[in-house]
C-alpha positions as CSV (number, residue, x, y, z in Angstrom):
1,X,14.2,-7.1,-0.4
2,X,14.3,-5.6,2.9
3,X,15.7,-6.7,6.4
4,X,12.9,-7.8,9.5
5,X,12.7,-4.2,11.4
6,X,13.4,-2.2,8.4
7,X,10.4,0.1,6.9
8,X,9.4,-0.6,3.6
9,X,7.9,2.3,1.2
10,X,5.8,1.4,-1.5
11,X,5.9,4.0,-4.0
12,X,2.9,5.6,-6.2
13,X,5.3,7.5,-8.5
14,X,3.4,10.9,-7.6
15,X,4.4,14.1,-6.8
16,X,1.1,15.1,-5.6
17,X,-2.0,13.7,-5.2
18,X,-5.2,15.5,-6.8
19,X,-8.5,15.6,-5.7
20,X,-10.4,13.6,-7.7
21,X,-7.6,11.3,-8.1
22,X,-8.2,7.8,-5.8
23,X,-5.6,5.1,-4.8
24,X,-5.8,1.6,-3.5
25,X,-3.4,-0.5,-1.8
26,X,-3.8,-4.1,-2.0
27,X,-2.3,-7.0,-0.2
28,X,-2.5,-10.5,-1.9
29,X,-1.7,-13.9,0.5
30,X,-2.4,-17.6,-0.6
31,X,-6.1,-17.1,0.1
32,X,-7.4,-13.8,-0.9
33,X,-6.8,-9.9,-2.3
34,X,-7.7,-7.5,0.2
35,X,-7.8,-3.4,-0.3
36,X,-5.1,-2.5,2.8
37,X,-5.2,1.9,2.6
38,X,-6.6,3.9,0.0
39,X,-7.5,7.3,-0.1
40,X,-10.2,8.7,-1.9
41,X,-11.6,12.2,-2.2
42,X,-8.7,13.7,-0.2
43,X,-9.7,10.9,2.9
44,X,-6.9,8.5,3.8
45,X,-7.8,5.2,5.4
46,X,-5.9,2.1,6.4
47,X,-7.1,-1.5,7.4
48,X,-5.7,-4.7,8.5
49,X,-6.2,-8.0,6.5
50,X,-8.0,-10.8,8.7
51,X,-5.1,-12.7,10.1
52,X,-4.2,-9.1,12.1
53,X,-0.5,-9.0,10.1
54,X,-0.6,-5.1,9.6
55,X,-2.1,-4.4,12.9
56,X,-0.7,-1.1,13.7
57,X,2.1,-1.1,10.9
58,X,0.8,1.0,8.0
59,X,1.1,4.3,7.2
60,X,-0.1,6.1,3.9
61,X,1.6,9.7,2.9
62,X,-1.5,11.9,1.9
63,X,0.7,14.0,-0.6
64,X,2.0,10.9,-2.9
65,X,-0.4,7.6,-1.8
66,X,2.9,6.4,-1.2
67,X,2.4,3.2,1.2
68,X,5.4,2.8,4.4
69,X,5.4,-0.3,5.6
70,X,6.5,0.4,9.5
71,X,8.7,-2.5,11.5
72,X,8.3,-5.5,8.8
73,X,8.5,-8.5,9.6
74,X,8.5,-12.0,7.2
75,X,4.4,-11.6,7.4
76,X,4.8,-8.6,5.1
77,X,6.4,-10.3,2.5
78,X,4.3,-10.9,-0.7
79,X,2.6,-9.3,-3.4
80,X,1.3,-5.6,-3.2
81,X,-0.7,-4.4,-6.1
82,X,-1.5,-0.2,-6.6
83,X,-4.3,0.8,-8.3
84,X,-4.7,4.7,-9.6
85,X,-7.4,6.4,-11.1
86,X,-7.3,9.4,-12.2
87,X,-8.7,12.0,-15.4
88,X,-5.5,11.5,-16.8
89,X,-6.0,7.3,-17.3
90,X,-5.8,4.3,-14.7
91,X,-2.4,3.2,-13.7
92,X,-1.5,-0.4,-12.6
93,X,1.3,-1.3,-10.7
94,X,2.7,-4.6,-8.6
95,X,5.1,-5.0,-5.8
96,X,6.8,-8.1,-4.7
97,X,8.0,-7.6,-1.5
98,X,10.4,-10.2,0.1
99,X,11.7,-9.3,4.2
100,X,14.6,-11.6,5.5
């Protein structure tokens, strides 16, 4: 849980991204599950979900994936799901995030 205004970090669990490796962010609301920031191939990218609620909010850290949540708000609260692929195996992880 985290307080309206605080940043919020997501983390990977990385030390350091490698190349091949590629990482996906995913926000899930009551309607759909939408890829937020991934970075593939070394290229970082961040996008907003339809209603606008991350407009100008995210921030992904190209060394870990990790996922900062800048400013929250109650919007941001709700289910954040990482996806990692790698040579070393797929990893899986989910977040629920609650903002008071």
């Amino acid at each position: 849980a985290a307080t309206k205004g605080d940043d919020v970090c997501l983390l990977t669990g990385l030390t350091e991204i490698q190349k091949d490796d590629e990482i996906q962010w995913l926000f899930r609301d009551t309607e759909q599950e939408t890829v937020i920031a991934k970075i593939k191939e070394g290229i970082k990218r961040t996008r907003d979900v339809p209603n606008g609620i991350f407009k100008d909010s995210l921030e992904l850290e190209s060394q870990t994936g990790n996922l900062i949540i800048r400013n929250s708000g109650l919007q941001h609260s709700g289910c954040y799901k990482l996806k990692i692929r790698s040579s070393k195996g797929d990893t899986n992880k989910t977040y629920f995030v609650t903002i008071r």
